[in-house]
C-alpha positions as CSV (number, residue, x, y, z in Angstrom):
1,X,75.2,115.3,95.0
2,X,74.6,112.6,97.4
3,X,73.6,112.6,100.7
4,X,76.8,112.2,103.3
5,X,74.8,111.6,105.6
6,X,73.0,108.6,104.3
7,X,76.6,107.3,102.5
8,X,77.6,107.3,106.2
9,X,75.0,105.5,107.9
10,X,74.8,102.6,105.0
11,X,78.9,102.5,104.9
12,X,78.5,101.8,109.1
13,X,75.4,99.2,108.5
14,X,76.8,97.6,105.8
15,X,80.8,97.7,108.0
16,X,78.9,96.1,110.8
17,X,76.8,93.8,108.6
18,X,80.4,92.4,107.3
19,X,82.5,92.1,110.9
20,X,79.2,90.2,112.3
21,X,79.0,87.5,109.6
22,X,75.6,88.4,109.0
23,X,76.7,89.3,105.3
24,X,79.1,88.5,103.1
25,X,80.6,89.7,99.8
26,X,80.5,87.9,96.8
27,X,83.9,86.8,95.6
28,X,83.2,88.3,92.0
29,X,80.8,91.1,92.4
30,X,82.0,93.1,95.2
31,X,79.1,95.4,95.3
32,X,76.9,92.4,96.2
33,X,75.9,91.5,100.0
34,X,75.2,87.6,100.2
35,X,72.4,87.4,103.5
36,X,74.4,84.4,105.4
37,X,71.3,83.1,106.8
38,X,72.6,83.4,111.0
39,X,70.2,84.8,113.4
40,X,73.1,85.7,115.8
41,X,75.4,86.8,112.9
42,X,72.4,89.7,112.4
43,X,71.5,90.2,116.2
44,X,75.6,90.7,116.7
45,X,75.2,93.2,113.4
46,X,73.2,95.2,115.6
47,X,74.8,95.5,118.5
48,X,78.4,96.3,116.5
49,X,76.3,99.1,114.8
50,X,75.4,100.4,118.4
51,X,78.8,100.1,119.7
52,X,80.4,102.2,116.3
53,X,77.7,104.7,117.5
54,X,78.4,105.2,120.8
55,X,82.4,105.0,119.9
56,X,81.7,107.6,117.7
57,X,80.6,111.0,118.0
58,X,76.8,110.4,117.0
59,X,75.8,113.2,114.2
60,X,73.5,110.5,113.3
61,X,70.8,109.2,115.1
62,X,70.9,105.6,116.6
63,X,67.4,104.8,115.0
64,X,68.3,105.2,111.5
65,X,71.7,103.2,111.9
66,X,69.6,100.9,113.1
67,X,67.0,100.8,110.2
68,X,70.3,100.8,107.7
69,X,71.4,97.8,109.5
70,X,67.9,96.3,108.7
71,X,68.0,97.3,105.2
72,X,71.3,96.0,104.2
73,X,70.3,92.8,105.9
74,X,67.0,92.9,103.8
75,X,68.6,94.5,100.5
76,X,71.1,91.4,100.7
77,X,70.9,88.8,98.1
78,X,69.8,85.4,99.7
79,X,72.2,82.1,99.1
80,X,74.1,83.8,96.6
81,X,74.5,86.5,93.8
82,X,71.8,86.9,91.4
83,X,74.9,88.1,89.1
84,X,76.6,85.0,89.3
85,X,73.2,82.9,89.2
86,X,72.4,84.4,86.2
87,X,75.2,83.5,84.7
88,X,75.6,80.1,85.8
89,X,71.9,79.4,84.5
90,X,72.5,81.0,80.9
């Protein structure tokens, strides 16, 4: 069974991730996070992930939706999907 609380904390990084502009989804493979390459975009992330934690009732702690915002951000593909790369290159 997985952990709800670390479902929770990657569905708010990777939420705020998305409504910053720091990442987007790739138009095929929905599962992948494209890194847009915008300083601001990812600083924004940040604060929309504090903002969501204060808004809601914290059961998590501020540190680690912080550190899931950095590792969506890091987990994200750069440029584009390796899926679709892949393809393209066969």
């Amino acid at each position: 069974m997985p952990n709800q609380y670390a479902l929770s904390l990657e569905d708010a990084a990777i939420a705020a991730a998305l409504r910053a502009g720091a990442v987007r989804l790739c138009a095929r493979h929905h599962d992948v996070w494209i890194r847009v390459g915008d300083p601001e975009a990812e600083k924004r992330a940040y604060a929309i992930a504090t903002n969501m934690w204060k808004a809601d009732d914290p059961v998590s702690d501020r540190e680690d939706l912080m550190d899931a915002v950095k590792n969506v951000l890091e987990m994200a593909a750069e440029d584009e999907c390796p899926t679709c790369g892949s393809i393209r290159d066969a």
